[in-house]
C-alpha positions in Angstrom: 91.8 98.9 73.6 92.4 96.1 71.2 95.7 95.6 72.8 94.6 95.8 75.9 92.4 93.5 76.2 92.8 90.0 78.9 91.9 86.0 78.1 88.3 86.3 79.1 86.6 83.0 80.6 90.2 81.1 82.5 89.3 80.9 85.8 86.4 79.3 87.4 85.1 79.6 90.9 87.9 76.8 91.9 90.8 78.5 90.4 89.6 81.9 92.2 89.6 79.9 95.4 93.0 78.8 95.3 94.1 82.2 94.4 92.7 83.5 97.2 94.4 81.2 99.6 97.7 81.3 97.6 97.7 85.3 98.2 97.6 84.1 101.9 99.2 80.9 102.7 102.4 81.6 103.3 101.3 84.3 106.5 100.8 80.5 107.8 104.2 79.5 108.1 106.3 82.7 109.0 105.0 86.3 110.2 102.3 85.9 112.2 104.6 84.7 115.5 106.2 88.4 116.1 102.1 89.0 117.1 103.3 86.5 120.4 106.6 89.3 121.0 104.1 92.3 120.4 100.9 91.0 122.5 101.8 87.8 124.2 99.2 85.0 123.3 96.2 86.6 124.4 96.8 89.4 122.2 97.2 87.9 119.2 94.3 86.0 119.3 92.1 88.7 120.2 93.7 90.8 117.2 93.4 87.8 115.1 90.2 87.4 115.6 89.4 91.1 115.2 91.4 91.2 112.0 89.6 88.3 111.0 86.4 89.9 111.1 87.6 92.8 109.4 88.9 90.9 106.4 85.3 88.6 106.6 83.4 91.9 106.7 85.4 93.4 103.9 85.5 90.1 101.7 81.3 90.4 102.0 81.8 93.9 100.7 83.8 93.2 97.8 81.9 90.3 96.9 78.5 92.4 96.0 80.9 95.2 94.5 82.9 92.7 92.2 79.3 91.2 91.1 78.6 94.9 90.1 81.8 96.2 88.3 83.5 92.6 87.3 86.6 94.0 85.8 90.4 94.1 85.8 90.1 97.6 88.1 89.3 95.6 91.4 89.3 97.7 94.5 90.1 100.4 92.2 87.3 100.1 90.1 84.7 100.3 92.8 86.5 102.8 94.3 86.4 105.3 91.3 82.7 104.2 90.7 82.0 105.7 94.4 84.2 108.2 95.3 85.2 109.5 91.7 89.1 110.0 90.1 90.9 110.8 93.2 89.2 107.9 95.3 90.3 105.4 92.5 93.8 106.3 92.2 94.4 106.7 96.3 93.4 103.3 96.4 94.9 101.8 93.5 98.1 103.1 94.5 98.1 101.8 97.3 96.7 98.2 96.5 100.2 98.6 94.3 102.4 99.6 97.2 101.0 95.8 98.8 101.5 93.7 95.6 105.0 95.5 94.3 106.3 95.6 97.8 105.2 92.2 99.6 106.7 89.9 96.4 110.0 91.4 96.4 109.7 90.8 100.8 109.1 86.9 100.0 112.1 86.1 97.1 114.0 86.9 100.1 112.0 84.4 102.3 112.7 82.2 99.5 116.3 82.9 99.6 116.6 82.0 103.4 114.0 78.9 102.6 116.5 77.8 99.7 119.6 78.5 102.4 118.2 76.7 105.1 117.6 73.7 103.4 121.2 73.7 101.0 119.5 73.5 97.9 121.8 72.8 95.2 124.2 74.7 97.8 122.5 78.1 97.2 122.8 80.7 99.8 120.3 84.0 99.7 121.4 86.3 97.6 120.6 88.0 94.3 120.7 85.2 92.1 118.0 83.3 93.6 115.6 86.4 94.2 116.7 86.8 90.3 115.3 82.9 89.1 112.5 83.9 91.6 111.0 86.8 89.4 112.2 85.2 86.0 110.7 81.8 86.3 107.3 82.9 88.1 107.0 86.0 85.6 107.9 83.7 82.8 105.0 81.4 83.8 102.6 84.2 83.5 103.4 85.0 80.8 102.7 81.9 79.2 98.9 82.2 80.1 97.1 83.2 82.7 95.0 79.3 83.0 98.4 77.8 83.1 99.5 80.7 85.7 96.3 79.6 87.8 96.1 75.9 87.4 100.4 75.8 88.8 99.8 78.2 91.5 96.5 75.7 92.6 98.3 72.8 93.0 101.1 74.7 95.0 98.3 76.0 97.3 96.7 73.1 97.5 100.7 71.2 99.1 101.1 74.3 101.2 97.8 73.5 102.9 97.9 69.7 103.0 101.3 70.5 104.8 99.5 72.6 107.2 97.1 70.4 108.0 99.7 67.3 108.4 101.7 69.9 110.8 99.1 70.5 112.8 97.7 67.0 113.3 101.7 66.2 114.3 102.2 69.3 116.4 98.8 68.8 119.0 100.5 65.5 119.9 102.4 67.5 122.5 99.8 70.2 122.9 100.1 71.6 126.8 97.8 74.8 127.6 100.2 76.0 130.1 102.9 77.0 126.7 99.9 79.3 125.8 101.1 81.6 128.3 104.4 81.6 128.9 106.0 85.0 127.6 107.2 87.1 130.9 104.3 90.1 132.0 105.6 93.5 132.0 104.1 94.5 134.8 104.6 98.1 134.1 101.7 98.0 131.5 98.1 98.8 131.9 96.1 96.2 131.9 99.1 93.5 131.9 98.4 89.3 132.6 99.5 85.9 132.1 97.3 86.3 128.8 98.5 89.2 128.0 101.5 90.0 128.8 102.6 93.9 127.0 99.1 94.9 128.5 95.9 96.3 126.9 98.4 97.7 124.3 99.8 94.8 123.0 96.6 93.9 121.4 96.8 96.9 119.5 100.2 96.4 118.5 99.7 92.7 117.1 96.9 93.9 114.7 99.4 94.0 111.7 100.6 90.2 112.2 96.8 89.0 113.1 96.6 90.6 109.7 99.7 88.4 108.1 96.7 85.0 108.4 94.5 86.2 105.8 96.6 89.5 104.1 95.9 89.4 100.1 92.8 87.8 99.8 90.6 90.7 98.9 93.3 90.7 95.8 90.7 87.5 94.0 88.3 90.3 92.6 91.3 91.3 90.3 90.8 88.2 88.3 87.2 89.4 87.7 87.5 89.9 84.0 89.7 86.4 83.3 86.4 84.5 85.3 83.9 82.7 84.1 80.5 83.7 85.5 82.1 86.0 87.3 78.9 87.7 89.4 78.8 83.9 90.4 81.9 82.9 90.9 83.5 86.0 92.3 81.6 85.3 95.3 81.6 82.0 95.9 85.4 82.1 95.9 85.8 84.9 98.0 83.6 83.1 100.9 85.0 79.4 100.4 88.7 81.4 100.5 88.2 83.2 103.7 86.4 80.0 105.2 89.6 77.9 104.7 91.9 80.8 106.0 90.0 80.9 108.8 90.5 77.3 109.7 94.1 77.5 109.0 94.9 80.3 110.9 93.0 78.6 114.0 94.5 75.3 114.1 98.5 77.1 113.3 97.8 79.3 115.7 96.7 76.6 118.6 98.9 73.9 117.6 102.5 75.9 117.2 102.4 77.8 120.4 100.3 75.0 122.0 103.5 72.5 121.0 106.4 74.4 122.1 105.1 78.1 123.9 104.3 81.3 123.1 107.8 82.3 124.2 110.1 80.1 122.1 108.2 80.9 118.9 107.7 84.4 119.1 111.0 85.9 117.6 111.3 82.5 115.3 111.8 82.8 110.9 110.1 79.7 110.9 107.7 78.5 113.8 106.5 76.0 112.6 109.7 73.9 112.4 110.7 75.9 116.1 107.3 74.5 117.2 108.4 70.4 116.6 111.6 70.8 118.3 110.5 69.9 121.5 109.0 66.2 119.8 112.4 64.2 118.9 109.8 61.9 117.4 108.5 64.4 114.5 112.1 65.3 113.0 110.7 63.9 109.8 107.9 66.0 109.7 109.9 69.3 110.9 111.7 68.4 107.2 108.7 68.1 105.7 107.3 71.6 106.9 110.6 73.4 105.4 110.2 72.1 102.6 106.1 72.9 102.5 107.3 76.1 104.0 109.1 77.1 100.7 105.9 75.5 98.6 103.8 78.3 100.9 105.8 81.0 100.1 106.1 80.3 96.0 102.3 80.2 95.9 101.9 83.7 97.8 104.9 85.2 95.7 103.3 83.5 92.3 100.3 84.9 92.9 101.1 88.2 94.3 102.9 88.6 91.1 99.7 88.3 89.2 98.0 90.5 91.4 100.2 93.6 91.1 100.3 93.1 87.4 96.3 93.1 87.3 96.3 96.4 89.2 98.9 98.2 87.1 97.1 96.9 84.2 93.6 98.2 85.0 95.3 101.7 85.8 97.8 102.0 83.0 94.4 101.3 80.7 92.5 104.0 81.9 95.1 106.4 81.9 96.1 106.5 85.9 99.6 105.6 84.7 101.4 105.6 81.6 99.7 103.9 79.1 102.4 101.3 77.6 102.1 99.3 80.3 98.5 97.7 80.0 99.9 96.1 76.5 99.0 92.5 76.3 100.6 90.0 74.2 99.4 87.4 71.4 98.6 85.6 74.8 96.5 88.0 76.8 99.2 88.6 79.2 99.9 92.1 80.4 103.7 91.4 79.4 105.2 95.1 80.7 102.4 94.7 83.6 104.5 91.6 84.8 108.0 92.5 83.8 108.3 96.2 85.2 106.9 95.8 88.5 109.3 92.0 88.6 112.0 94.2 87.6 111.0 96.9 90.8 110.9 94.0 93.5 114.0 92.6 92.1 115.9 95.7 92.6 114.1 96.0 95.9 114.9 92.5 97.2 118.9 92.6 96.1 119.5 96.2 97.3 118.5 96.1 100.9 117.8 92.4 101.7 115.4 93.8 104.5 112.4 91.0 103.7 110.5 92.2 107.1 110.3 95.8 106.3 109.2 95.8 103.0 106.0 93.5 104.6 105.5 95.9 106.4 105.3 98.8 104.1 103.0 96.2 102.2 100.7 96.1 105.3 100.6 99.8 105.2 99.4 100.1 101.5 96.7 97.3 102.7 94.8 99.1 105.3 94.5 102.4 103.6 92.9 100.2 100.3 90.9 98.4 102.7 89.5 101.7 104.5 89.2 103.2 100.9 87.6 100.1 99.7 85.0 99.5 102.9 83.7 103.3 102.2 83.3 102.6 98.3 80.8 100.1 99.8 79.0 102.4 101.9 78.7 105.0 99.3 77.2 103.2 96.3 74.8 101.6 99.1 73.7 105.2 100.0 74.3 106.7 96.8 73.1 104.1 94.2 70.3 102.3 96.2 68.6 101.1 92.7 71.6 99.8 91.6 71.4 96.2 90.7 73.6 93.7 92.9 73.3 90.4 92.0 74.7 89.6 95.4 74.0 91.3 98.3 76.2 91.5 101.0 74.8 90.4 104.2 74.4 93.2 106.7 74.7 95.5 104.2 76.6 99.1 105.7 76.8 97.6 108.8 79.0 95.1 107.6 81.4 97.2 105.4 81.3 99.8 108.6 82.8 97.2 110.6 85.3 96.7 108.1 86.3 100.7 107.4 86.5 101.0 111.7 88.9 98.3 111.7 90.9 98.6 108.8 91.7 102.6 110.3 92.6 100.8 113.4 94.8 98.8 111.7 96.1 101.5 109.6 97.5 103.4 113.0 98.9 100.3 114.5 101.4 100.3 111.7 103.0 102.9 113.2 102.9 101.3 116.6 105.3 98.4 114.4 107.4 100.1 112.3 107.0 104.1 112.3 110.1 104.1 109.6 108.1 101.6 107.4 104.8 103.9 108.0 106.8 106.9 106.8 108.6 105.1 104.0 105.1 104.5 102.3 103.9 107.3 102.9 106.8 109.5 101.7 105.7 107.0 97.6 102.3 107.7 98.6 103.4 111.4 98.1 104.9 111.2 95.4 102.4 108.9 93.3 99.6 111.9 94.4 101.8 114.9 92.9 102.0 112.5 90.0 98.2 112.1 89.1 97.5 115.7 90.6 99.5 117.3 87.5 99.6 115.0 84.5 97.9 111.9 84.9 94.6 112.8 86.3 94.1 114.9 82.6 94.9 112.1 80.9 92.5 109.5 81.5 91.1 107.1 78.9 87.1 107.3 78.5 86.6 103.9 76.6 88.7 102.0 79.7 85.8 99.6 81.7 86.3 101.7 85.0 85.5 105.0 83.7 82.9 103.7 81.4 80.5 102.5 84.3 81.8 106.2 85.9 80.2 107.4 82.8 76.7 105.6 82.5 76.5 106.2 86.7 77.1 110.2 86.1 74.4 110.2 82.6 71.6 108.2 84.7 72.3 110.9 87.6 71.8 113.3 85.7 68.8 111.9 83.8 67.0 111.1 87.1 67.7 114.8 88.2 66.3 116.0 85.3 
């Protein structure tokens, strides 16, 4: 466990903050729009705001579970604390399917970023997804304070953009571009508002999803915090508060500025949105650039997400055990470079950015289900258990967040049934892997099965 072990105290409550926007940010500038395609304007917003309270109810949860088992393990951790060795690994694997899959989606973004704006004359292709993984993965390993203070001040231009965007865009705000996408009149429940019917609303859950996707990813820092039954859940509130905000006035001003219509199939909306304002073509230049500043602070710190969870698991014997090393630096070198090399691979051999999101959405909802019940369980379970915080609402909260998280969960396959099938089909085959070897392999002294341990002894104690 001596080589196993991560730089304890790097992260404040700030840091976490910006890590959880940066997991988010750039859902902000790209994504989100094929919602408008799927559900017209008014059913976007409704499944944005419904996926918005699913992520607020679930970032309550995880804050009072993160203040209980502050370690490496995440949703993991509290997952194996509730529902034991199989709970744990279902959702670690498939909090790994979202942070593998979704980094190697945006070095393509990158790519058509870097393209689009003839840097150095690059076009998209393998050699920038390449410097993508190698100078990010090379930054983390340096440290994990440096990793956090670089990805901060990336966040922090991706939002100032945002905000800057905004402020230009509702110069030519009109309500009547709100609603401008043609009704199929052939669906039930079909309107000006919304457009593919009753349905549609349904079918946009996974891109109301895209505004606020990877922030339950801050309580994977828990063991590099400082105070972290303080400052794990300040950060998770102050993070979902500004994604909130964002998500509101990106949403409003983009389709507000140009329509619902001329956005809704866009790669980048924002700059789409300004198109109608000859006046703004400086600040259309300025969101492309931004734009690519977004997307390197989601990729950076998805990166460090995925290595956290493959960490955790590799150290309690989930996965093979060489890859929760750490170096003379604290960084979890094989953690970083094996799942960099996987979304490299990825990213050059099929170039197909969009599906491999949303296989990554896929993963999501089934942790977020998995993580929602962990909640409810210890609540019922472990009553006595001390929780520095509290979430507010307690079950009913976390219930709200397991309903809509299945929801979401089945409207993947509304999207993309070959993506739904894809992750399933690893999904498989990471279960027959734990089922017969790694499930009698597990590592006692590892944090996550330690608390398992003291939980099972005071059981049985009380029993007795």
């Amino acid at each position: 466990m001596e080589r196993r072990t991560l730089r304890r105290g790097s992260a404040g409550w700030l840091l976490l903050t910006g890590l959880g926007v940066a997991y988010v940010v750039s859902g902000d500038f790209s994504g989100w729009n094929v919602g408008l395609a799927q559900g017209g304007f008014g059913g976007l917003a409704i499944a944005t705001a419904l996926m918005g309270a699913m992520y607020a109810c679930l970032v309550f949860s995880l804050a009072e579970l993160s203040a209980i088992l502050p370690t490496a393990g995440g949703g993991y951790g509290f997952a194996r604390r509730a529902l034991g060795t199989w709970g744990g690994f279902l959702t670690g694997t498939a909090i790994l399917i979202e942070y593998i899959l979704a980094p190697a989606a945006i070095s393509i973004f990158i790519g058509d970023y870097v393209e689009s704006l003839n840097l150095f004359g690059l076009t998209s292709g393998w050699p920038v997804y390449l410097a993508c993984f190698a100078v990010f993965i090379g930054i983390h390993l340096w440290g994990v304070g440096e990793a956090l203070r670089f990805s901060l001040v990336v966040t922090a231009v991706a939002v100032l953009a945002l905000i800057v965007f905004a402020l230009g865009a509702f110069t030519g705000f009109d309500p009547s571009n709100l609603d401008d996408i043609a009704v199929d009149t052939t669906a039930a429940g079909a309107s000006s508002w919304l457009p593919l019917g009753l349905l549609g609303i349904w079918a946009a859950f996974p891109f109301g999803m895209w505004f606020f996707l990877g922030v339950e990813g801050v309580p994977l820092a828990a063991e590099e915090a400082k105070d972290p039954v303080r400052s794990m859940p300040r950060a998770l509130s102050i993070s979902m508060g500004i994604l909130v905000l964002l998500a509101l006035v990106t949403f409003l001003a983009s389709t507000g500025a140009r329509g619902a219509d001329a956005i809704k199939d866009a790669g980048n909306p924002l700059v789409v949105a300004l198109e109608g304002n000859p006046g703004l073509s400086w600040l259309k230049t300025f969101v492309n650039y931004a734009g690519l500043a977004g997307l390197v602070a989601s990729f950076f710190s998805l990166i460090y997400a995925g290595s956290r969870q493959l960490f955790a698991l590799s150290r309690a014997g989930y996965l093979p055990r060489f890859l929760s090393l750490t170096s003379k630096r604290k960084a979890p070198y094989l953690g970083l470079l094996i799942p960099g090399a996987i979304g490299f691979a990825l990213a050059a051999a099929t170039g197909n950015g969009p599906r491999m999101l949303n296989i990554a959405v896929f993963g999501a909802t089934i942790s977020y289900a998995l993580m929602a019940l962990s909640h409810i369980v210890l609540r019922k379970r472990e009553p006595g258990l001390e929780r520095p915080y509290r979430t507010p609402g307690g079950i009913a909260t976390s219930s709200v967040a397991f309903v809509l998280a299945l929801s979401a969960l089945v409207a993947t396959f509304l999207v993309d049934k070959d993506a739904a099938f894809i992750a399933l089909g690893v999904y498989a085959v990471a279960l027959a892997y734990f089922a017969f070897y790694s499930r009698h392999h597990l590592v006692a002294s590892a944090p996550e099965e330690e608390f398992a341990a003291l939980a099972q002894a005071e059981a049985e104690l009380t029993r007795d």
